[in-house]
C-alpha positions as a Markdown table, in Angstrom:
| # | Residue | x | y | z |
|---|---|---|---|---|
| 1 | Unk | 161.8 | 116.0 | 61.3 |
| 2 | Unk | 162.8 | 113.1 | 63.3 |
| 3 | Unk | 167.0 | 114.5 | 63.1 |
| 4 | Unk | 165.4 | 118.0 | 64.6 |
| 5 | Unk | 163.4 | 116.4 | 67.4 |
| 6 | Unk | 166.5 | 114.3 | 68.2 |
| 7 | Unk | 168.6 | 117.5 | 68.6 |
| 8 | Unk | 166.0 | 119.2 | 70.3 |
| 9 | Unk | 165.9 | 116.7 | 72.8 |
| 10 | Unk | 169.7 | 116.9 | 73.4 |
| 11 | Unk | 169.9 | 120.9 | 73.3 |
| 12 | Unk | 167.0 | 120.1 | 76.5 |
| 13 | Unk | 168.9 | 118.0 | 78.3 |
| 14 | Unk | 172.1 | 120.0 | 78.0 |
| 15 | Unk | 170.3 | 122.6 | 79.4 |
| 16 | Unk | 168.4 | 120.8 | 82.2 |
| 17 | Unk | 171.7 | 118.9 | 83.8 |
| 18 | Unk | 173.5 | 122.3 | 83.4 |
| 19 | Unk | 170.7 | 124.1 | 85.5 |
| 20 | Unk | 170.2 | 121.6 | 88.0 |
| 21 | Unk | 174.3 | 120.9 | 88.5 |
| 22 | Unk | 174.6 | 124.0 | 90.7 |
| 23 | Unk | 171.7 | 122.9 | 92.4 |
| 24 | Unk | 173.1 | 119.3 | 93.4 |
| 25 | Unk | 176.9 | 120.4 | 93.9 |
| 26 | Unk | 175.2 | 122.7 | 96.5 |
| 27 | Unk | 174.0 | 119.9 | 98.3 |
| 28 | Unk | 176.6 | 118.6 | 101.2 |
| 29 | Unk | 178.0 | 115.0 | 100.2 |
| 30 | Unk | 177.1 | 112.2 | 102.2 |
| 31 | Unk | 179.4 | 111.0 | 104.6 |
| 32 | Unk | 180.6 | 107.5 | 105.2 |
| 33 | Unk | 183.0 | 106.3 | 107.7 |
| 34 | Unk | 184.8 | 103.7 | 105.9 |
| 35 | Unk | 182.3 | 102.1 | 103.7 |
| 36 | Unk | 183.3 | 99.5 | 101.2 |
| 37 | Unk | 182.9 | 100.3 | 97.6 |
| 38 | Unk | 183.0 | 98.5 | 93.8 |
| 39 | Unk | 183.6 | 101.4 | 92.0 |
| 40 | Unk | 184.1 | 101.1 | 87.8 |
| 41 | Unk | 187.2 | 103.2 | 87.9 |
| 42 | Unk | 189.3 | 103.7 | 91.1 |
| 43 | Unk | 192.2 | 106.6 | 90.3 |
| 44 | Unk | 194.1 | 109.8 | 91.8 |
| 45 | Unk | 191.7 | 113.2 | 91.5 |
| 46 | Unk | 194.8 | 114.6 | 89.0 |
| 47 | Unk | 194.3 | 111.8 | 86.6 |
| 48 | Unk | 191.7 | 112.0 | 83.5 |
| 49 | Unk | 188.9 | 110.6 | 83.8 |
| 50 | Unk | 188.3 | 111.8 | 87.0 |
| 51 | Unk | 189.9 | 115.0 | 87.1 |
| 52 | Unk | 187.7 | 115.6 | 84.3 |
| 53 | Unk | 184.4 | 115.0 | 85.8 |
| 54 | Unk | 185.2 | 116.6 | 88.8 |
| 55 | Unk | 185.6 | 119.3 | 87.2 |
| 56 | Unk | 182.6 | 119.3 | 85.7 |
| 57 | Unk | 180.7 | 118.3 | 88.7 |
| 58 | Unk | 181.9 | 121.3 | 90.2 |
| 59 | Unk | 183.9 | 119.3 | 92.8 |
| 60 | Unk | 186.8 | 121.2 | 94.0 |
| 61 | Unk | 189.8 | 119.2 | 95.5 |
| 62 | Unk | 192.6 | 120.8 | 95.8 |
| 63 | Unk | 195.5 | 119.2 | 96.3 |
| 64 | Unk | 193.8 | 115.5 | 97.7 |
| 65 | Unk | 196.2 | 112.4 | 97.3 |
| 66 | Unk | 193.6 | 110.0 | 98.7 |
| 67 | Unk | 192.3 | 107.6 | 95.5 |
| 68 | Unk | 188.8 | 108.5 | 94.0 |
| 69 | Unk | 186.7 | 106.2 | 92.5 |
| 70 | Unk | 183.8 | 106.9 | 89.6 |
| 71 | Unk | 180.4 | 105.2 | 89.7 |
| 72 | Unk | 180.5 | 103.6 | 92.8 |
| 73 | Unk | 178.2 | 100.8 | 94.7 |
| 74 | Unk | 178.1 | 99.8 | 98.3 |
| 75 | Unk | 179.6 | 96.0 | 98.5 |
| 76 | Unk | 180.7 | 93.5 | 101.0 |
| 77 | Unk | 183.2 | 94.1 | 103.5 |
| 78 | Unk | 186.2 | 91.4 | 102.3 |
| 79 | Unk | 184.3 | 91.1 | 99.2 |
| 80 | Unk | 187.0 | 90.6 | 96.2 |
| 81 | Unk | 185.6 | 93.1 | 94.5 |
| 82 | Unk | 186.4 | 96.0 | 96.8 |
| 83 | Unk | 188.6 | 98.4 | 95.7 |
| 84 | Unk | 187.7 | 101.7 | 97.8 |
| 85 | Unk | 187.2 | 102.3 | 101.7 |
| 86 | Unk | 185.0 | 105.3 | 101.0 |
| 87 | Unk | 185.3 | 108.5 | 103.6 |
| 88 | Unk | 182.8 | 110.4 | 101.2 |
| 89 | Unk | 180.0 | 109.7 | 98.7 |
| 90 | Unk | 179.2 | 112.3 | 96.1 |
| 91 | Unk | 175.8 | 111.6 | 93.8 |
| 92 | Unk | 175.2 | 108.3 | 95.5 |
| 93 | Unk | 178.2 | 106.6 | 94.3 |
| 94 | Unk | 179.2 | 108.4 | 91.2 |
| 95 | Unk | 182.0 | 109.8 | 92.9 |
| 96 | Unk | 183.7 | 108.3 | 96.2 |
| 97 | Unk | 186.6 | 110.0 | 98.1 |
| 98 | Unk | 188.2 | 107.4 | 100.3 |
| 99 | Unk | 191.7 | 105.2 | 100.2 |
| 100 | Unk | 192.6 | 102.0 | 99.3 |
| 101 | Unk | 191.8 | 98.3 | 101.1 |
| 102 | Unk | 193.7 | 96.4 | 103.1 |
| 103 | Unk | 193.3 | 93.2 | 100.7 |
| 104 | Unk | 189.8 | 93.3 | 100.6 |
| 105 | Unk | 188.5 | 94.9 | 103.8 |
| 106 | Unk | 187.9 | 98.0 | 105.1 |
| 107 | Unk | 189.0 | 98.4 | 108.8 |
């Protein structure tokens, strides 16, 4: 009983972030004019896994050479931990569009 209720809850999920990803890719990204970001994973859209939830985001980029990071927080300009001057903010940080720091700074 318990294994079925497990799976059922799954197959719901599933379903429910599939229905309501059209929904949110619809909505326009936020913009940001050179904010500075910690992100967990900071790589070029063609590499995996970013490419790879893009994809499944439904986030088109085409042919973009500018570094993208993955689950991404607002920090500190100059703060060490910066490692993306984000231009755009998909999902409120779980994707970022931007380039990379001068050191640690954003300009």
């Amino acid at each position: 009983m318990k294994k079925t209720a497990r799976r059922l809850v799954g197959l719901v999920a599933t379903a429910t972030l599939a229905l309501a990803l059209p929904l949110v890719c619809a909505a326009p990204a936020q913009a940001a004019t050179t904010t500075p970001m910690r992100c967990k994973t900071v790589a070029s859209a063609s590499q995996n896994p970013i490419s790879s939830l893009l994809g499944l985001l439904g986030i088109v980029v085409g042919d973009i050479t500018a570094p993208v990071g993955l689950d991404c927080e607002p920090a500190v300009n100059g703060d060490p931990d910066v490692n993306l001057c984000a231009t755009t903010v998909f999902f409120n940080g779980l994707v970022a569009v931007g380039r990379q720091p001068e050191g640690h700074a954003c300009p």
